[in-house]
N, C-alpha and C positions, 0 to 999 in steps of 0.2 A: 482611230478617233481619239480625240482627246478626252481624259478622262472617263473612257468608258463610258460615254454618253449618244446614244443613237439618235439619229433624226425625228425621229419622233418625239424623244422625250426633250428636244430643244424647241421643238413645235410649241411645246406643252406649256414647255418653260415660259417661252414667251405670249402662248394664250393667257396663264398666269398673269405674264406682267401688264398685258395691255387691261388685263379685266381691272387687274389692283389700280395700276396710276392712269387708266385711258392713253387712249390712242393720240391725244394731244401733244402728251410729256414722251412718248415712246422717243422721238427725235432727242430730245435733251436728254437721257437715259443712253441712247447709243453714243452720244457724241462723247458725254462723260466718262462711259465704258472703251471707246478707241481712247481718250486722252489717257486714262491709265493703263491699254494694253503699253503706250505708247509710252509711259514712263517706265511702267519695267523694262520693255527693250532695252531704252535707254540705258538701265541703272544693270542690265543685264549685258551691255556691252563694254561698259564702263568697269565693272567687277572685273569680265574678261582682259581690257587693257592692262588693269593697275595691277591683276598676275601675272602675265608676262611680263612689261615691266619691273616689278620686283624678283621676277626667277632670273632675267637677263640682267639684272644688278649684282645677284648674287653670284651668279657664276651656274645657274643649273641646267639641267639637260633641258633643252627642247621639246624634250620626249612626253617629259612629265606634264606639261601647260599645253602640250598637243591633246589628253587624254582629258582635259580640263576643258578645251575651250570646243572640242567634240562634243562635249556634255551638256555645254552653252548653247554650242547652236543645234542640238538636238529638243531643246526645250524651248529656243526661240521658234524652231522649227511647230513645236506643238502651238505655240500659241500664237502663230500666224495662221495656222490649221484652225483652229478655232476661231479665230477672230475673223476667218474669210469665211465658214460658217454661218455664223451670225450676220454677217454682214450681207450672205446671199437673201437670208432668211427676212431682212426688214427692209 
């Protein structure tokens, strides 16, 4: 699970949010929430490009931006995990 958060306490999380902002804004709350999972991706794939690119400028091993972009998509990996949580949950 991502962050060490169990179903329950994302239950909670979100009995939380709908009690704070109502069940009206919950929609515009999720959507704002995908548009920024959706900009880190972005900014998280784009990170991933512009090192490679500069290790294959410079002349370096493969090896090295292999252990790099592992990293990358083990952490896109969490937060598509999470984001498809969320997304079952509303």
């Amino acid at each position: 699970m991502f962050l060490f958060i169990s179903g329950a306490e994302i239950v909670f999380i979100l009995f939380l949010v709908v009690m704070i902002f109502g069940a009206d804004k919950l929609p515009d709350i999720a959507r704002e929430l995908g548009k920024g999972m959706r900009q880190l991706k972005d900014a998280t794939n784009e990170v991933k490009s512009e090192i490679q690119k500069s290790a294959e400028k410079n002349g370096l091993d493969k090896d090295v931006t292999k252990g790099i972009s592992e990293e990358i998509g083990k952490v896109r990996d969490d937060i598509e995990d999470f984001t498809g949580s969320v997304k079952r949950k509303l």
